[in-house]
N, C-alpha and C positions, 0 to 999 in steps of 0.2 A: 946854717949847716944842712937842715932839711932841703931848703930850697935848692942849692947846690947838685947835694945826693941826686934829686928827682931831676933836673937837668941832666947829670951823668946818664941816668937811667935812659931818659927819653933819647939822647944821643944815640945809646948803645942799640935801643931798638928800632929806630931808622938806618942805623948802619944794618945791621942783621936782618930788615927787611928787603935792603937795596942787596946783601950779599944773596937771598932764596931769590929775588925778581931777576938775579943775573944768571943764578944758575939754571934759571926757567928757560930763559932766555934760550942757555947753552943748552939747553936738553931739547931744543924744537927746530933741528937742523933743517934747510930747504930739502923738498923730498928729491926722493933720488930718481934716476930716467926711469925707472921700471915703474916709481908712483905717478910719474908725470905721464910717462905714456897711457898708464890707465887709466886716468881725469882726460886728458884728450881723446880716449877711445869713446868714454863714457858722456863728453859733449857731442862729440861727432853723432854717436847715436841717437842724442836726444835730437839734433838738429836733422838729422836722416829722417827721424818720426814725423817732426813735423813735415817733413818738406813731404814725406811720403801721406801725411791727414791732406795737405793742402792739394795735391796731384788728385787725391781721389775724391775731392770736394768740388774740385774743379773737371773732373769726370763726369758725376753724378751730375751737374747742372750742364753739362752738355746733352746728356744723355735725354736730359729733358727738354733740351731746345729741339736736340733730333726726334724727338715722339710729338712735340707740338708742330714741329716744322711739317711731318707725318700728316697728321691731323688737318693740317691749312692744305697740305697739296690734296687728301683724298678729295675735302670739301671742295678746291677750286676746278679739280678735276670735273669733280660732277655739277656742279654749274656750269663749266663750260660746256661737257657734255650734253645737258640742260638747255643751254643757248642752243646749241646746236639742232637740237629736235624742233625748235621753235622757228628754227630759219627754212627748216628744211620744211615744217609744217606752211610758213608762210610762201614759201616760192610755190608749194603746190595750189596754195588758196591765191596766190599773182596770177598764177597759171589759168585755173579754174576759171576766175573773173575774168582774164582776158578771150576766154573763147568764148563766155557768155558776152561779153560788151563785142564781139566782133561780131555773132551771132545777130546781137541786137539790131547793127550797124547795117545788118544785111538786111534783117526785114524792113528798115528804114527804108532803104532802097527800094525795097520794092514793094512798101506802101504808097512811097512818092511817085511812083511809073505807074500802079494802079489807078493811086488817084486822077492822074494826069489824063489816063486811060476815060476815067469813069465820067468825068467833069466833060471832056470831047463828047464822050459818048451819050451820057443822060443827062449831062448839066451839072452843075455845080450846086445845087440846093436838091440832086436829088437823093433816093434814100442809099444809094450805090457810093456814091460818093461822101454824105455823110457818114456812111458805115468806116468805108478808107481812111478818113480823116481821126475817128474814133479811134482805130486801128495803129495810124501813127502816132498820135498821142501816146497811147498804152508803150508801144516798140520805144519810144524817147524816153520815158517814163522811165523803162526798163534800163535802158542805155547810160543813163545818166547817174540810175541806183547802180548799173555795175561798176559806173567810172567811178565812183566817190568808193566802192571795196578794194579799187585796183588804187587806190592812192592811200586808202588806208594800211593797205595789206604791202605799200615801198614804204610807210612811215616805219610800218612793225617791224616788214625785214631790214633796214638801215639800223632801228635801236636794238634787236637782237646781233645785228653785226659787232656793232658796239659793245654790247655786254659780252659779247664770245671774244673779241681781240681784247677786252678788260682782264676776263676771267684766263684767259693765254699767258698773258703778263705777270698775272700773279703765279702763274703755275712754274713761267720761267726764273719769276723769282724766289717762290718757294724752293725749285731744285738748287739755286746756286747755295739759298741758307741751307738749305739739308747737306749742300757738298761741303760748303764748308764748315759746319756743328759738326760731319762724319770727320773730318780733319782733325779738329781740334780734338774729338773725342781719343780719335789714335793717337797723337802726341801725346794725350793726357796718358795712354792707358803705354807707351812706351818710358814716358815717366816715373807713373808707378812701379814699372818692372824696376828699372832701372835704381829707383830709391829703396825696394827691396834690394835688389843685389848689394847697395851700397849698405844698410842695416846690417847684414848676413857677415858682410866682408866686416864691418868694423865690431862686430861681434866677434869675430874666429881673430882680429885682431883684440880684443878683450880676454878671450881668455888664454890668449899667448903670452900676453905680458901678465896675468895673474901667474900662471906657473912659473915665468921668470923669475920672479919678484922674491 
């Protein structure tokens, strides 16, 4: 008879639990457009924020391409500038050499017509003519130390040419990185406007549908 009772019991309180789980149920309606619209205003802005962190994250690391891109062009500028003095230095020292080895070339000249002179005139073993001979030596001597700076001074200006058209190159490719890090910075920073606007808008749509509601 007990056992019975206590069945009935437990019956009756699985029914009266399923009748509160139903009326729970009944009491938690889908919400209505004025809640829905507010959950959607309220993603929209979460998703706005982000998009509006990630626009100005990706601004901020341009901004730092553009100030290092900066940085590369002053440095390559002024290397080239750099090469440049060094070219212009070495064409004056090509120059310089070449009137000294022409100079030389001449007194060659006209050691040789001396000697030629002195050898007719007092012999070849006298002291006129050794003096001449002395004389030429010294002028070849000289001739030969100018030809070896005037070959030094096409090896210099050739490898300053080379580092000035290197340092050109890079200057012409730091400008196009600078042109295009300034590009992407402006899209970045029309972006940002632009994810403001969208914030601002689905706020003044936030609190439209709160007063609705």
């Amino acid at each position: 008879m007990k056992a019975e009772l206590m069945v009935r019991r437990g019956v009756l309180a699985i029914a009266f639990a399923g009748l509160l789980a139903g009326g729970a149920y009944a009491q938690s309606p889908d919400p209505t457009p004025q809640q829905q619209d507010i959950q959607n205003d309220k993603k929209d802005i979460r998703s706005d924020k982000k998009d509006l962190a990630k626009d100005r994250a990706d601004r901020n690391a341009d901004q730092r391409d553009i100030n290092h891109d900066k940085r590369d062009l002053s440095k390559d500028r002024a290397d080239r500038n750099a090469d440049q003095k060094d070219i212009n230095h070495d064409r004056r020292d090509l120059s310089k050499d070449r009137v000294e080895r022409n100079q030389d070339q001449r007194d060659i000249n006209h050691d040789k017509a001396q000697l030629a002179r002195d050898d007719q005139k007092y012999g070849a073993n006298s002291a006129q003519a050794q003096a001449d001979r002395k004389d030429l030596h010294a002028d070849r001597v000289d001739r030969n130390k100018d030809q070896k700076d005037i070959n030094q001074d096409r090896r210099d200006l050739t490898k300053d040419r080379a580092d000035r058209n290197a340092d050109q190159r890079d200057i012409n490719h730091d400008k196009n990185d600078l042109a295009k890090d300034r590009k992407d910075r402006n899209q970045d920073h029309k972006d940002i406007n632009k994810d403001k606007k969208d914030v601002r808008k689905d706020r003044k749509d936030l609190r439209r549908d709160k007063r609705g509601r």
